[in-house]
Backbone bond lengths (Angstrom), bond angles and torsions (degrees), N, CA, C in turn:
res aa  C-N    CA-C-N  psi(-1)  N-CA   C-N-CA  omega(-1)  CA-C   N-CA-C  phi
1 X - - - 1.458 - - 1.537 109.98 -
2 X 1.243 121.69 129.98 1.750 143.54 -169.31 1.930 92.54 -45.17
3 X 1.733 101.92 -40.10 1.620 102.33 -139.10 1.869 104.51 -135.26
4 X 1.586 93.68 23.11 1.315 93.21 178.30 1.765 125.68 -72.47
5 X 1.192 108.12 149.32 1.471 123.87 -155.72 1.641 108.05 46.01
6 X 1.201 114.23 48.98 1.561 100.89 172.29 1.647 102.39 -94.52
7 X 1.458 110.77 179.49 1.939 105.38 142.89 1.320 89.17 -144.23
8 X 2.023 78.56 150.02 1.516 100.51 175.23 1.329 112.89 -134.84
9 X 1.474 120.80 154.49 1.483 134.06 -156.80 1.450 93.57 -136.83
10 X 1.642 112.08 111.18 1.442 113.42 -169.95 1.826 88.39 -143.28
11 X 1.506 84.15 109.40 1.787 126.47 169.10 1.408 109.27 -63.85
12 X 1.250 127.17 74.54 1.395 126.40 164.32 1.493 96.69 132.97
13 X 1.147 118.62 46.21 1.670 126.08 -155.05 1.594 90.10 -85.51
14 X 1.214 138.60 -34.18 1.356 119.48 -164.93 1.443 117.99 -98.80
15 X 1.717 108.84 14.12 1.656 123.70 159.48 1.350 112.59 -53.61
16 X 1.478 109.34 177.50 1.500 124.43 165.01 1.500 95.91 -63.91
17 X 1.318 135.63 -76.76 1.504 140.11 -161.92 1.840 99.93 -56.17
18 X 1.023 99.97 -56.81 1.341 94.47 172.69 1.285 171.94 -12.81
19 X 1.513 75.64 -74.90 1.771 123.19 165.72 1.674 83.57 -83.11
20 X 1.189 134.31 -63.03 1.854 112.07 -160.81 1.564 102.60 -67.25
21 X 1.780 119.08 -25.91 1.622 92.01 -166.83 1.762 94.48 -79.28
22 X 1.101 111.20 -19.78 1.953 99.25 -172.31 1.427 105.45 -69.36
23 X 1.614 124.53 -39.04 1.376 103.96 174.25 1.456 135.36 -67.69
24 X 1.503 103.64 -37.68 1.675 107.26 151.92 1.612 122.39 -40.85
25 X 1.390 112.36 -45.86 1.893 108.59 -165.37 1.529 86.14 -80.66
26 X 1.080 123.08 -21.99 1.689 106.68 -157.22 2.101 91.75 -95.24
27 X 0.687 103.98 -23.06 1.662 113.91 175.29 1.645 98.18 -77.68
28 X 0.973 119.40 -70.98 1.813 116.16 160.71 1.510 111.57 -27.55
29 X 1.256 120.22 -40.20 1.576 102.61 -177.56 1.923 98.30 127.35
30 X 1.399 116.12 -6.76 1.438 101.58 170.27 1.418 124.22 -67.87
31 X 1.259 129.58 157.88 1.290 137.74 137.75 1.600 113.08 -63.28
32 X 1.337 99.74 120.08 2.319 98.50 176.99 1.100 132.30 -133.06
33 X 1.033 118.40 95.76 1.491 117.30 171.52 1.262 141.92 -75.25
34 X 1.457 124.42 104.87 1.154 142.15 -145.57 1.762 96.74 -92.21
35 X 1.172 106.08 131.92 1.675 111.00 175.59 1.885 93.92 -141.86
36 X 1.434 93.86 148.59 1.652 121.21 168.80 1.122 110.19 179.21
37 X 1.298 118.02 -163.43 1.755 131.11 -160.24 1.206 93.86 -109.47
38 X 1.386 133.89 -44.80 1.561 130.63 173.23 1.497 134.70 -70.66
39 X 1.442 119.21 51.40 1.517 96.35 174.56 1.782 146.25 -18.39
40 X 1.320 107.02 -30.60 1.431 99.08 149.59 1.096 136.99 -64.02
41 X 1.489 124.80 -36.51 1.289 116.49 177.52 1.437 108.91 -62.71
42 X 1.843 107.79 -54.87 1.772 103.03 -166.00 1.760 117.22 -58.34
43 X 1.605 101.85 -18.28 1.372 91.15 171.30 1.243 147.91 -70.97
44 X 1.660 94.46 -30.88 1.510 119.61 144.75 1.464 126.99 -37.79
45 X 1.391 120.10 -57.36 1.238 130.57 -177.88 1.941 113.72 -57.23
46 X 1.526 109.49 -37.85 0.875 141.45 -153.83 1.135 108.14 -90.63
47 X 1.587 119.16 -51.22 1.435 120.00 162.00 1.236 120.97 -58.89
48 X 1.751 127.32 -25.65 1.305 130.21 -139.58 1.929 73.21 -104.92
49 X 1.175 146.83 -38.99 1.301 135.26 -169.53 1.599 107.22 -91.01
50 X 1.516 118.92 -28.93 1.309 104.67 165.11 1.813 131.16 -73.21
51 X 1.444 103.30 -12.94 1.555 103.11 173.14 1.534 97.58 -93.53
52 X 1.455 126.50 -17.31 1.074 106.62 153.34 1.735 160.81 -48.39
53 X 1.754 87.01 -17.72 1.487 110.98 163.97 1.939 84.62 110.61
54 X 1.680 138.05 -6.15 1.243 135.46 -178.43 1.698 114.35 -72.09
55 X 1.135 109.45 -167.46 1.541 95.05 179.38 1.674 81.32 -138.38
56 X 1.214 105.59 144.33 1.855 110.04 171.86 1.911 109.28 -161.65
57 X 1.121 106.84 159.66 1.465 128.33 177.57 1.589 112.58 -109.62
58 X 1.380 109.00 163.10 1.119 107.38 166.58 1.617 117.85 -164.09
59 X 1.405 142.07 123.13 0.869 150.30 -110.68 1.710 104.55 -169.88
60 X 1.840 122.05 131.15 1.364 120.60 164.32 1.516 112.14 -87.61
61 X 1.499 110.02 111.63 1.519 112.54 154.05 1.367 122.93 -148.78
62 X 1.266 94.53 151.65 1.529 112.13 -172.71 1.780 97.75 -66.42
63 X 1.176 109.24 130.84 1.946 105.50 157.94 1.849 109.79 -80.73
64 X 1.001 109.82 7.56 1.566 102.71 174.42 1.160 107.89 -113.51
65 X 1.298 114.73 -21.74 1.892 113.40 -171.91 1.739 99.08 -72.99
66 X 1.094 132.48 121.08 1.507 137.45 -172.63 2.085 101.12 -76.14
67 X 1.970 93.80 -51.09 1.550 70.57 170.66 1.621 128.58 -89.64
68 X 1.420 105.98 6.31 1.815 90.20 174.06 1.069 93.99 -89.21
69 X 1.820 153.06 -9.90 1.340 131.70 176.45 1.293 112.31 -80.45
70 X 1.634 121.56 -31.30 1.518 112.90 155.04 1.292 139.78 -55.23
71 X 1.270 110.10 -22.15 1.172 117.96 -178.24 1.667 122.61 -100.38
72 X 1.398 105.45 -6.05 1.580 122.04 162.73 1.583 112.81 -75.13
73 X 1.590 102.53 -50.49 1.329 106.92 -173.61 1.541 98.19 -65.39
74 X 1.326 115.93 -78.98 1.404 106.33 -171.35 1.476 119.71 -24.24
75 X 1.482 113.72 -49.12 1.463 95.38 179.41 1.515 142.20 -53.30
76 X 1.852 101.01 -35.32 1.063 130.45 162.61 1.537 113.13 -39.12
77 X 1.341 119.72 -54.67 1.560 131.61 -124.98 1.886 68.63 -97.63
78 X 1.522 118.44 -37.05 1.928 123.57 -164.12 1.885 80.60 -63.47
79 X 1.218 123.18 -86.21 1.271 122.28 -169.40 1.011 125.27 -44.05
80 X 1.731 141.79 -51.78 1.157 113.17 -147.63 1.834 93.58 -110.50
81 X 1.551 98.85 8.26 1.877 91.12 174.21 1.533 97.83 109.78
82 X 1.651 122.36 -59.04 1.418 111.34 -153.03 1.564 85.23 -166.43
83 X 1.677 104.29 162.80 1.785 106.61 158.79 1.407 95.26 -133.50
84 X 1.099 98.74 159.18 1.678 126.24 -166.62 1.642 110.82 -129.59
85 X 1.519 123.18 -26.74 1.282 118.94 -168.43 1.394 96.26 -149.31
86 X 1.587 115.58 143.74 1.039 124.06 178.09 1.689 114.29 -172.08
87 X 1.490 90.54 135.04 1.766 101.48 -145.23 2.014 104.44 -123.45
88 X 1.133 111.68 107.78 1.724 103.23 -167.41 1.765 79.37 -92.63
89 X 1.304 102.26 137.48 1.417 109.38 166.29 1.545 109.06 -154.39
90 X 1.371 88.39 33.34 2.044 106.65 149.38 1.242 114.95 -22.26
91 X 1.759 135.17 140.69 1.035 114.70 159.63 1.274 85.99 -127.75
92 X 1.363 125.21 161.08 1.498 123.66 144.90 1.710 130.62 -111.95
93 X 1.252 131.95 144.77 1.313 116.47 163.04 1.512 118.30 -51.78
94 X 0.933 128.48 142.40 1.557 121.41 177.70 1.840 106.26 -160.03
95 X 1.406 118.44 155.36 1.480 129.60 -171.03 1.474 109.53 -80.01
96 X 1.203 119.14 106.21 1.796 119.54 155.43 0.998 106.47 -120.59
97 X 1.377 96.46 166.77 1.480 117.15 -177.37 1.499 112.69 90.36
98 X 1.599 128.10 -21.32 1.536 114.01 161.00 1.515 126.79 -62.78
99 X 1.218 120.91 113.70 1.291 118.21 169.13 1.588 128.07 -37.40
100 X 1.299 142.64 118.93 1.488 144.23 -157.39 1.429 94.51 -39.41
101 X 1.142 125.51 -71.51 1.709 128.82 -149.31 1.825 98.00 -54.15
102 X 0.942 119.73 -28.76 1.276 135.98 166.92 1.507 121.07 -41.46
103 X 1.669 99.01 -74.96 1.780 130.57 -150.70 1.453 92.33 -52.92
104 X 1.373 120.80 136.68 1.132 136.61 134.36 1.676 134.81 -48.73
105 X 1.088 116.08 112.35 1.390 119.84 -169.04 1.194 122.84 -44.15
106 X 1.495 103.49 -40.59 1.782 111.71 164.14 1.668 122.05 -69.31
107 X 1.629 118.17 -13.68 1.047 136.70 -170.07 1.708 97.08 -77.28
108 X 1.650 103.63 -63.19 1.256 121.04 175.14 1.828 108.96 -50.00
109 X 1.451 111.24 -70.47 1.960 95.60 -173.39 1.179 104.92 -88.72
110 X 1.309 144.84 61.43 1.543 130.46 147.11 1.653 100.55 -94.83
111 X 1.043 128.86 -25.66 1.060 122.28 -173.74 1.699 118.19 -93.52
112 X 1.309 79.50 -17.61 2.329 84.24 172.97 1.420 107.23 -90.86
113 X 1.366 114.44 -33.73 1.516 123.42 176.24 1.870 116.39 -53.10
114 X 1.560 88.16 -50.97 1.730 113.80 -168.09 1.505 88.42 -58.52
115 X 1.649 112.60 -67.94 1.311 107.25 -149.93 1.907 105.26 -72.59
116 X 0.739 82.96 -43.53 1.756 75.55 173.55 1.832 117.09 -71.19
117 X 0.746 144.56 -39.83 1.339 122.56 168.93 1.621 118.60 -79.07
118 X 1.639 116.96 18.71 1.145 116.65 167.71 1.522 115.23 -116.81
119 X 1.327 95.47 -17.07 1.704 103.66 163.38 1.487 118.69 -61.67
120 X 1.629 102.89 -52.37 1.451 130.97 -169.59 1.342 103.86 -50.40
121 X 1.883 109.15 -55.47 1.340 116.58 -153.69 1.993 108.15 -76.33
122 X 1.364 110.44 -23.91 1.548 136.22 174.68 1.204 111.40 -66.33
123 X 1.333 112.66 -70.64 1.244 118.35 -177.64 2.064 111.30 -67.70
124 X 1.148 112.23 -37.42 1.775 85.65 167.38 1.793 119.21 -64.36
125 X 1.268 104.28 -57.32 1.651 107.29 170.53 1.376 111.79 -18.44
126 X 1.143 124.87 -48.69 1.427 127.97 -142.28 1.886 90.57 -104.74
127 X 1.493 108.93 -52.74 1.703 114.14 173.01 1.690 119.72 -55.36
128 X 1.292 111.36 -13.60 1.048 111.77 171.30 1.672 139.78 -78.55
129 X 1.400 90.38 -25.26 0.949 144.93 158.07 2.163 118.01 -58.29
130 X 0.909 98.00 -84.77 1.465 102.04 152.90 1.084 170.56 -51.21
131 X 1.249 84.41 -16.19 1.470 110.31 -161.96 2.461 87.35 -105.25
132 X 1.361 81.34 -24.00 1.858 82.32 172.71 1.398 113.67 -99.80
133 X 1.515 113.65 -5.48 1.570 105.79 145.32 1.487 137.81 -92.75
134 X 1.578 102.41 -6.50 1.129 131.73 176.06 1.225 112.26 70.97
135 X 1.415 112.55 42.64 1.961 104.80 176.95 1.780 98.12 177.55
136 X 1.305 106.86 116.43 1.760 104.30 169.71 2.025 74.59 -165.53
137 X 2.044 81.12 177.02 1.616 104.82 176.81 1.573 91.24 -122.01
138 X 0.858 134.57 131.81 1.375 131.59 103.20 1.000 169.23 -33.59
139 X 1.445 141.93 62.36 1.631 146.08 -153.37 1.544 110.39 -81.86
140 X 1.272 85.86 140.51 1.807 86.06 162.62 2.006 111.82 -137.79
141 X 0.797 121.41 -176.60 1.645 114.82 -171.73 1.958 95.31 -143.69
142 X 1.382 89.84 136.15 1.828 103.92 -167.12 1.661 78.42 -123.51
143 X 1.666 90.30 179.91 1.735 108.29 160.30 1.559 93.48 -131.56
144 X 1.260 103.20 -176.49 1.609 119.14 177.45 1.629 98.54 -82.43
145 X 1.120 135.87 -34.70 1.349 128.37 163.47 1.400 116.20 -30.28
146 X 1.311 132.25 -5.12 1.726 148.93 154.89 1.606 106.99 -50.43
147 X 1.282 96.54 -52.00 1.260 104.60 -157.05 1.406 119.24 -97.67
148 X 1.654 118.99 -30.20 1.264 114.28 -155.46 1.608 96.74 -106.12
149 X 1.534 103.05 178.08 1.308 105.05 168.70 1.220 102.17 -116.92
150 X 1.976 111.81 165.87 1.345 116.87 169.52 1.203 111.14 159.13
151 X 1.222 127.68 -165.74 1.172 124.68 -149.62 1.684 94.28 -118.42
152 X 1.543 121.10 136.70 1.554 117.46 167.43 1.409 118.75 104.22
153 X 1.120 115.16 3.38 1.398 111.01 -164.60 1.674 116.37 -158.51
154 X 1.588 94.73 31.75 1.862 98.99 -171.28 1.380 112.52 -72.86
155 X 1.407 107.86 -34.13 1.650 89.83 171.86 1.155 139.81 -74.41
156 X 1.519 108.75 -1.35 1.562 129.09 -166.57 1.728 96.67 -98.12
157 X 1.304 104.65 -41.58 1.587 110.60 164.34 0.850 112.63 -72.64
158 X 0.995 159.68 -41.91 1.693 163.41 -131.73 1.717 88.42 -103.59
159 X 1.602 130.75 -55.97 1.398 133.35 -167.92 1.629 106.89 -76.80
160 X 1.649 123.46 -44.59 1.152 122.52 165.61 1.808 113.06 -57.70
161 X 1.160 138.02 -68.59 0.865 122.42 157.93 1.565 149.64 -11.80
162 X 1.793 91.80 -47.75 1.954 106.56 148.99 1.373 119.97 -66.33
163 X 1.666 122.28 -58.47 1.444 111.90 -168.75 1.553 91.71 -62.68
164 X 1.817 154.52 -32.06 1.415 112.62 -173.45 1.737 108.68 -89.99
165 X 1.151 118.03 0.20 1.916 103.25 155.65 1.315 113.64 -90.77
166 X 1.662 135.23 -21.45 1.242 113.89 153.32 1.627 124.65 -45.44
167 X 1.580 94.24 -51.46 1.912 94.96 -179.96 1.280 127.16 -58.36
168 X 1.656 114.75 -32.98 1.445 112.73 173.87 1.400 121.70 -57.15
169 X 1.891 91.01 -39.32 1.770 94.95 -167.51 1.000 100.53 -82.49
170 X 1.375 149.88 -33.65 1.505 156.69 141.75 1.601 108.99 6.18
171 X 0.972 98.91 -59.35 1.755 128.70 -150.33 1.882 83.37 -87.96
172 X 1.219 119.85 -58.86 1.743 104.36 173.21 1.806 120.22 -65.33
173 X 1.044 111.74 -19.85 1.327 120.00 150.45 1.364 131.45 -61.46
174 X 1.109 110.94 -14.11 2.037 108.55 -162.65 1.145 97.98 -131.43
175 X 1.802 125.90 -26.48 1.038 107.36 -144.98 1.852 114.39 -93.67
176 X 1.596 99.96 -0.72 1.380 96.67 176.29 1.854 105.44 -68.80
177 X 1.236 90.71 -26.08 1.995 93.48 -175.46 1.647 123.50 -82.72
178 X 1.254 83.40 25.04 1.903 96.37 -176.21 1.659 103.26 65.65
179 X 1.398 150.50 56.28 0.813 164.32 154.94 1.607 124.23 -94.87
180 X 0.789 169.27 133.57 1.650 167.67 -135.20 1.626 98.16 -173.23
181 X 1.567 105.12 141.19 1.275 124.94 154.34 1.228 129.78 -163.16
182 X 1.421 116.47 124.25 1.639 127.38 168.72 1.321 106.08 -138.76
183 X 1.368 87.27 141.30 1.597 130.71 171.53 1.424 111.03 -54.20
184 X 1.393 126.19 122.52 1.786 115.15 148.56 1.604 112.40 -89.79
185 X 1.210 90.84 143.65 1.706 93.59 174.45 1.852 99.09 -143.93
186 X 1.469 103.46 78.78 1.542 102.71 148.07 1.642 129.79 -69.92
187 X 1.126 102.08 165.32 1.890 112.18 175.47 1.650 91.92 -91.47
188 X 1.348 96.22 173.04 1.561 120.91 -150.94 1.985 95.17 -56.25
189 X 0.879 126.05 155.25 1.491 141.00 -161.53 1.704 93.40 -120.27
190 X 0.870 113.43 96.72 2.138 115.04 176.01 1.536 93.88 -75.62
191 X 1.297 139.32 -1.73 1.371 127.98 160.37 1.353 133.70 -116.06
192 X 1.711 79.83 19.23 2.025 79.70 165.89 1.591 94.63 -114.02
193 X 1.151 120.40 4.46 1.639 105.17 -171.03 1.552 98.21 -53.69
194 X 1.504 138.36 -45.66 1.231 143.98 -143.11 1.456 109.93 -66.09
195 X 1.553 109.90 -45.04 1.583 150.76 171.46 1.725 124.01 -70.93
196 X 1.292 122.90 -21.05 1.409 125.59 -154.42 1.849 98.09 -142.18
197 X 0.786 105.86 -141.08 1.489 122.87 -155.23 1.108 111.80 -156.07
198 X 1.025 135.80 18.92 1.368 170.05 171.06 1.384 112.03 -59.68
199 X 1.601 95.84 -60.64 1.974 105.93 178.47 1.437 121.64 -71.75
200 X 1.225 108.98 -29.47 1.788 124.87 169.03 1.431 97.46 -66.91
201 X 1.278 132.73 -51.57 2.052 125.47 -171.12 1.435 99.76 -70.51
202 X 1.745 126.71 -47.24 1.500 122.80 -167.54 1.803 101.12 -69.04
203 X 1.584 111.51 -29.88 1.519 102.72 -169.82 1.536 115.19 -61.33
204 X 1.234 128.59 -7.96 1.493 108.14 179.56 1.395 106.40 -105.83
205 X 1.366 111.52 -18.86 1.687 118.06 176.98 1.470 100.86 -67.60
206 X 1.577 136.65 -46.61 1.025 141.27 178.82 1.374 125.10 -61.17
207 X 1.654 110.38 -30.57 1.530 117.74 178.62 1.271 102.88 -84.89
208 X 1.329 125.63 -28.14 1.236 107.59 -169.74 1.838 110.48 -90.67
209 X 1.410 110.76 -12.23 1.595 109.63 156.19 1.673 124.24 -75.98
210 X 1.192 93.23 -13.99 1.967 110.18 161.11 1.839 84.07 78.53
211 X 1.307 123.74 41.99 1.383 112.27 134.63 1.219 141.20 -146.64
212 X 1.403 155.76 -116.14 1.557 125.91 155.58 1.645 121.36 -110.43
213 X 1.080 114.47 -176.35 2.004 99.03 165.93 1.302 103.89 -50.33
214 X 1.254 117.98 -63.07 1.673 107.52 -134.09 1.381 88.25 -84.27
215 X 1.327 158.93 -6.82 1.072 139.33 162.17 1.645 107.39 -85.67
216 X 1.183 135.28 -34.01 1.355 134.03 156.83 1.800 112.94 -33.47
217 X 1.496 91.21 -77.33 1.667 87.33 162.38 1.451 144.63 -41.75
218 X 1.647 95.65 -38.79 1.390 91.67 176.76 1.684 107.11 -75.57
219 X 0.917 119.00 -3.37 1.460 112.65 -167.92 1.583 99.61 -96.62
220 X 0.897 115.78 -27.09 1.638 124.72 -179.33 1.592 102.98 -73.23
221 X 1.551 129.89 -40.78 0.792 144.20 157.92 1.443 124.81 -20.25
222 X 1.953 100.78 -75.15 1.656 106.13 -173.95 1.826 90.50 -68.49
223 X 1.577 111.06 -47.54 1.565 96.76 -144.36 1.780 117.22 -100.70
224 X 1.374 100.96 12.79 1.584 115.87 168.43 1.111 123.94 -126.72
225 X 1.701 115.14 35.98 1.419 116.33 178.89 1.446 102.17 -153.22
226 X 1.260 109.91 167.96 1.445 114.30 -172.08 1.684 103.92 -94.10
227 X 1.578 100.42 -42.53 1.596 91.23 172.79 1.557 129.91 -82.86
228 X 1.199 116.84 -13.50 1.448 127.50 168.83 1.186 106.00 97.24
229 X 1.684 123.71 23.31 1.224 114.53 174.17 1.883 98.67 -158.79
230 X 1.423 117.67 146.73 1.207 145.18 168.37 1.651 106.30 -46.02
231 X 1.436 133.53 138.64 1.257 128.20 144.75 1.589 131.29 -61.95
232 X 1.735 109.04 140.78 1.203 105.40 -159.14 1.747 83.98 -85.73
233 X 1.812 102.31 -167.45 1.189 115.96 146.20 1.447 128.23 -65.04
234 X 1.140 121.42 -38.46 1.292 113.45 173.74 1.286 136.47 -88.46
235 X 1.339 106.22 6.44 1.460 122.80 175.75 1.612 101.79 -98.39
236 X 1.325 104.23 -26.73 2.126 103.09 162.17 1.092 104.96 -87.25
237 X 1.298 131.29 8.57 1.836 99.89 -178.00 2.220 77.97 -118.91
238 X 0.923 132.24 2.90 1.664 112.24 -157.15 1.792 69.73 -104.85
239 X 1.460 126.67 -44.11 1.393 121.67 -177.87 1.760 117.63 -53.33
240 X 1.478 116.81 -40.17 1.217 129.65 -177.21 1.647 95.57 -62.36
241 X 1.628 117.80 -73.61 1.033 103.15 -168.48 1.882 136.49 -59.73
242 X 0.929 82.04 -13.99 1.840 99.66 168.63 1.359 122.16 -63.62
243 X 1.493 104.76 -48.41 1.599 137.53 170.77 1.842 108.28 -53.73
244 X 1.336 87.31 -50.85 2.388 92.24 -177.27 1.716 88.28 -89.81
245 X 1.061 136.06 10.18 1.177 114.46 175.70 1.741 121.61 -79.39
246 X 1.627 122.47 -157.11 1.718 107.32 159.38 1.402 113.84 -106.23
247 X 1.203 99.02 -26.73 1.850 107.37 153.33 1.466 136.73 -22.94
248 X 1.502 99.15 -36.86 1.415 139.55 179.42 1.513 100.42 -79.06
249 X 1.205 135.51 -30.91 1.514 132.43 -106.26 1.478 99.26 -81.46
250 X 1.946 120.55 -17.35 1.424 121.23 -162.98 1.778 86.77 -84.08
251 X 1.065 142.85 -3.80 1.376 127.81 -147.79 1.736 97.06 -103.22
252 X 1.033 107.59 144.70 1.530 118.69 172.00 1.340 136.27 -152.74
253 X 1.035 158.65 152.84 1.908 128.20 151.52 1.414 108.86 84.17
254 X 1.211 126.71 -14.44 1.770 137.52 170.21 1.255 127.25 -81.29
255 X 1.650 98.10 -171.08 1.720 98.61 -160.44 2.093 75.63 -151.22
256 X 1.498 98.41 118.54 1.479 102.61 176.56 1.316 110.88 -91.88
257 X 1.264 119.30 105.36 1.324 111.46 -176.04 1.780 125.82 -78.46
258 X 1.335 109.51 112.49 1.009 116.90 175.88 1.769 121.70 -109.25
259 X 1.067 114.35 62.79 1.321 101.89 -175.43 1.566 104.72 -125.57
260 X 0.940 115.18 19.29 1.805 116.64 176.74 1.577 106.64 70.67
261 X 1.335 113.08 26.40 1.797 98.32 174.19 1.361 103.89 109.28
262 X 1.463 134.28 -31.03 1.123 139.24 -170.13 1.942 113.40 -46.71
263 X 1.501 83.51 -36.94 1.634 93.16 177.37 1.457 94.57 -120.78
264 X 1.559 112.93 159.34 1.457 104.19 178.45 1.542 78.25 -137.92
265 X 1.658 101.28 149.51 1.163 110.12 178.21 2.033 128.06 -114.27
């Protein structure tokens, strides 16, 4: 197993990304503790890896509240001895598809604000932690909106773009203390829309091209990728766990590109 005797603390655990990377690490052999704002979801997640034969937790916290994320981790770090892996897979609702001359300023930074002081506030909890055992990974999750240009989607670029220079500089920060961190940044997932918040951000980009997601997507699919097809969920969570593994262990300071070609690096 990739992730046996590890523990992992995954911030937004009862998402689509989430919920698939905890059942992968916990199928690998981690211990995981699932935290979010929704107890239904993490219980879901939680049940679905404990009848699996995995071992998992589950817990209400805010990723913005600074002291309920201290006070999750710490508990964690009292019980299970140490953490080793830790995965923010925050999502937020946020506005695309308004044209700039348009966007509302608050429209534009809720989403650079959100995602960065929930990265920030996750990722120390957990480095603090690590950095006095001298060895954990750190994950964080980008989109290709980092990279590209275009029209509709600056704040979503503008915040992806931050969480992968937080992670690099992250990663020159930690990494003399045996600490590791890279970023995933897949393209849009057509199987978390069901699970995430995903379908509420694509619905106004989609109405205003006058057709629906999944034909939006699929079209992004054949003609914005090299392989002609979208990443699933389980092709981000088998990548995540590979990534927190020791297998992994030369990798640091990066951005794993998972988007099927969409970005070429």
């Amino acid at each position: 197993m990739l992730l046996q005797g590890k523990v992992a603390v995954i911030h937004g655990g009862g998402g689509a990304i989430g919920g698939a990377v905890a059942r992968v690490f916990a199928r690998e052999g981690a211990r995981v503790y699932l935290c979010g704002r929704t107890r239904a979801k993490l219980d879901r997640v939680m049940h679905d890896i404990v009848a699996a034969g995995g071992r998992a937790e589950a817990t209400e916290v805010d990723a913005l509240d600074e002291h309920a994320i201290e006070h999750h981790v710490e508990g964690v770090a009292l019980r299970a001895g140490r953490i080793d892996i830790a995965l923010n897979a925050v999502g937020f609702a946020h506005v695309q598809g308004t044209p700039f001359v348009d966007l509302p300023l608050a429209d534009f930074a809720y989403p650079i604000e959100a995602c960065a002081r929930t990265n920030f506030l996750t990722a120390q909890a957990v480095a603090r932690r690590m950095v006095d055992q001298g060895s954990g990974v750190i994950l964080t999750l980008s989109t290709p909106g980092a990279r590209l240009s275009g029209q509709g989607f600056l704040g979503n670029g503008v915040a992806s773009a931050a969480i992968e220079a937080f992670s690099r500089i992250l990663a020159g920060e930690l990494g003399a203390s045996g600490v590791r961190v890279v970023c995933l940044r897949p393209d849009a997932i057509p199987g978390a829309l069901a699970e995430s918040h995903s379908r509420d951000v694509f619905a106004g980009v989609a109405a205003r091209a006058g057709t629906t997601i999944e034909a939006m997507l699929a079209g992004r699919a054949e003609h914005a990728t090299l392989l002609k097809r979208l990443p699933t969920l389980e092709q981000v969570a088998e990548a995540a766990a590979f990534f927190a593994s020791d297998r992994a262990g030369a990798m640091t300071g990066t951005v794993a590109n998972l988007t099927c070609g969409s970005i070429v690096d």
